[in-house]
N, C-alpha and C positions, 0 to 999 in steps of 0.2 A: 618744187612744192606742188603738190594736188589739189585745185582749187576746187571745190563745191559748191554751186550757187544756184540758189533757187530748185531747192530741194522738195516735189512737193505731191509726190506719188504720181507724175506723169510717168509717157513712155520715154519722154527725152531725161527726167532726172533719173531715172532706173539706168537710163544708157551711161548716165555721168557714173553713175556706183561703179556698174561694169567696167568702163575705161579706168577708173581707179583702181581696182583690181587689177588689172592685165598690164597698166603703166609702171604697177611696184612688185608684182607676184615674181621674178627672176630677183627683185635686190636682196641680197642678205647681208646682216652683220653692218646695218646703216640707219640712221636717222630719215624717217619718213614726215616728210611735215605736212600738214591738214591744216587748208582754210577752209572755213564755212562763210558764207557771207550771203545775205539778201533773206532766205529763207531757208528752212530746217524744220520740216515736217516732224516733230518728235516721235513719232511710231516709228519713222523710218532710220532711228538707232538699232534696230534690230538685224539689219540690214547692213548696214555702217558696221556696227560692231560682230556680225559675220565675218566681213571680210576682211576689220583690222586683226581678226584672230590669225585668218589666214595670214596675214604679211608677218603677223610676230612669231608664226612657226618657223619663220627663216631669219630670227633670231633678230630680226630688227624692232626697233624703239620706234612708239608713233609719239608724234608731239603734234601740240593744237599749237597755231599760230592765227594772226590775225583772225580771228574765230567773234563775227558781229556780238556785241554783249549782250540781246535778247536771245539769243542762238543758245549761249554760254550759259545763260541763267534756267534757262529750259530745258537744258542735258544734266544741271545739276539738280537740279528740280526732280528729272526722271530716274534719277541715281547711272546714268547713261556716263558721265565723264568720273565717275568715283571708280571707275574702271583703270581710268588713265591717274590718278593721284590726284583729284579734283576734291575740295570738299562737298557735301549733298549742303542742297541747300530748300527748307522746307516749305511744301505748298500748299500755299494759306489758299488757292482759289481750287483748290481739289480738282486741276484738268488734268494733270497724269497718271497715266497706269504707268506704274514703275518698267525698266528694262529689266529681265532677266536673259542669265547664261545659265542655261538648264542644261544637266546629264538628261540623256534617253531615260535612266531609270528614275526620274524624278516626276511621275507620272501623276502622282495625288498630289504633289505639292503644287502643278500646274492646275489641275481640277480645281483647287481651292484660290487659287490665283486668278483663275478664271471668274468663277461665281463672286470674290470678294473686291476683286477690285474692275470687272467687265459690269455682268450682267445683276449686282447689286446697284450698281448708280441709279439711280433714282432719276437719270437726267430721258433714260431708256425707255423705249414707248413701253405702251404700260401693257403687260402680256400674262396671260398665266402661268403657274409654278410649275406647269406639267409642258410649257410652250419654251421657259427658260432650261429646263432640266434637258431638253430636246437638242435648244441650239448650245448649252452647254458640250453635249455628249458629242454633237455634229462636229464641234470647234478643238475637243479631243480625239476625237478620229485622225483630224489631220496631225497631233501630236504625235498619235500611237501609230502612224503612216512614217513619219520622219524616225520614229524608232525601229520601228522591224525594216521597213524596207530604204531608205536612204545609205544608211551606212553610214550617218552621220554622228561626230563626238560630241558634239552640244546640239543644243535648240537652242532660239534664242526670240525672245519674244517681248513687246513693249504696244504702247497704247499711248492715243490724244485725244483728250474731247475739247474738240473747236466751239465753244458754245455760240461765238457770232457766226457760225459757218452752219449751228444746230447741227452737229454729224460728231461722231464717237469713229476715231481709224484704232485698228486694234489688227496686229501684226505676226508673225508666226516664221521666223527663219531656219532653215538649216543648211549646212555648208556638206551635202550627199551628192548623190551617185544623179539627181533629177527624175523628173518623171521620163525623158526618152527614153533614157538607159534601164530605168524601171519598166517599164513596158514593154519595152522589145527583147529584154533577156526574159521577162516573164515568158511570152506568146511568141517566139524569136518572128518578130517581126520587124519593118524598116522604116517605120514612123518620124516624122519629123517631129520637132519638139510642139508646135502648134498642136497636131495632128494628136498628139500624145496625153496632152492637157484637155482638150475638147475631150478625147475620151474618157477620161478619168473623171471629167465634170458632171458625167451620166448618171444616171439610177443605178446604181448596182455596179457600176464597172470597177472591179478590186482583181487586183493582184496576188492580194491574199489567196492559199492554197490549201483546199479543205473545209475551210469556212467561208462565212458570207461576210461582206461587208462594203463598201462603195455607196455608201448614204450620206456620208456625213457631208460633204463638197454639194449633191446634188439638193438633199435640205439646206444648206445655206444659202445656194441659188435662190430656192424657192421664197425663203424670206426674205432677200433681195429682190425680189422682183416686186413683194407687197409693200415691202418698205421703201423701196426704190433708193435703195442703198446700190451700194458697188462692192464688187469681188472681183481682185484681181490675181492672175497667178504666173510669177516669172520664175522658168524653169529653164532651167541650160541656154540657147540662145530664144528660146520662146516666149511671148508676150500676151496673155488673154485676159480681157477685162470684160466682164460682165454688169450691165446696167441697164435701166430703162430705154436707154437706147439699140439695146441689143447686144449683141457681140462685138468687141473691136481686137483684133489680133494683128501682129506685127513680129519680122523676127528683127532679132538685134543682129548685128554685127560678128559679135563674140558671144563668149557663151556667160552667165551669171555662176558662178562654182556651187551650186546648190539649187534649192528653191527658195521663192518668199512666196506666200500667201498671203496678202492685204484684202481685209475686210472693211468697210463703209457702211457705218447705220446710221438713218437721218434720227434726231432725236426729237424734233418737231412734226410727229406722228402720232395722230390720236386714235389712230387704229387700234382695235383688241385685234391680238394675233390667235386667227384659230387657223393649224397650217394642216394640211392632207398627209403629208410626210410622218413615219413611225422609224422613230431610232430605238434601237434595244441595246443592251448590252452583247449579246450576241453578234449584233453589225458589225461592232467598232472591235473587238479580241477574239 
């Protein structure tokens, strides 16, 4: 059995995913069993559900087992275990953004996903339509990034608003190629995955060929830093998290079979957001 406990977007629960991954990614044609216990981040089903994809490509069955019953009630909540033959079950205190398993060409359907169930809540510091449309298009870059350049067959993406925590985590997975292996066959360069994420956090730094783009990661920063929210990005064995405390980076062990992208907005911010960053349509395609 794979236990999971205390699941809670640290660097030591990301490291529990990865060992989970790498302890069942050789088994096939078996019963994987999954405990959750203590805590279960609900955004971070995006994550979870990455990598259960990956173990059932090798044709193995996941079953939930001792799985805490607030855990259990909040994955069905998120429509997170209707994956596994769970029934949904509806929420009356409106704190999840639903999980999805997205195709690459499911591009509008995330756009709207985005604005209806993100930056619609009402729980959201309060910003302008031209300041939402911004970190909308910023929060699709990284979609339309895991589409051209990953190499990945789904996205997968989900959302919590902690309201005694005042903070909205809103998630972004895909099971690709990472940012190292992205940047180094872009620039044949010999980046480590730290090394590789720091760069792409930049102004401008895209991979993209021909055109412009590399905005959208570096305005999310920026409204992280005013909202004093967090951004975190685990890529291959790399670990960066960006907050008011600066930078904290770390490598894992093993490597994550993808990227995640974890976003953190405080929602108790009575800031109007006027931010310096211009996103276009032309940045992001």
């Amino acid at each position: 059995m794979s236990i999971l406990s205390n699941i809670d977007g640290s660097f030591e629960s990301y490291e529990q995913l990865i060992d989970l991954y790498w302890d069942n990614k050789d088994i096939d044609f078996s019963t994987i069993a999954i405990s959750l216990n203590q805590w279960f981040a609900a955004n971070m089903s995006a994550a979870l559900g990455a990598i259960l994809d990956k173990l059932q490509d090798n044709f193995n069955t996941i079953e939930f087992t001792n799985v805490d019953q607030s855990i259990e009630r909040i994955l069905q909540k998120n429509d997170f275990l209707s994956f596994f033959n769970y029934p949904s079950v509806f929420d009356n205190h409106h704190t999840t953004i639903r999980y999805l398993k997205l195709k690459p060409t499911d591009g509008k359907f995330f756009n709207n996903y985005v604005f209806n169930e993100l930056l619609g809540r009402a729980e959201l510091p309060k910003m302008s339509d031209m300041a939402k449309n911004k970190i909308a298009e910023a929060i699709y870059e990284i979609f339309v990034n895991a589409q051209i350049h990953s190499e990945s067959e789904h996205i997968y993406t989900c959302g919590q608003f902690f309201p005694w925590k005042d903070k909205i985590e809103f998630t972004i997975v895909d099971v690709g190629i990472g940012f190292k292996n992205r940047v180094n066959r872009r620039f044949n360069t010999k980046l480590n995955a730290v090394q590789a994420i720091k760069w792409a956090v930049q102004d401008k730094s895209t991979t993209k060929i021909g055109i412009s783009g590399g905005i959208g990661l570096a305005f999310l920063k920026e409204f992280i830093d005013i909202n004093k929210g967090k951004m975190q990005i685990i890529s291959n064995n790399g670990f960066y998290q960006y907050s008011e405390q600066g930078e904290n980076i770390h490598l894992f062990n093993k490597e994550f079979p993808g990227t995640i992208v974890n976003l953190q907005f405080r929602t108790n911010d009575n800031k109007s957001y006027i931010l310096k960053s211009e996103v276009g349509a032309n940045d992001i395609f």
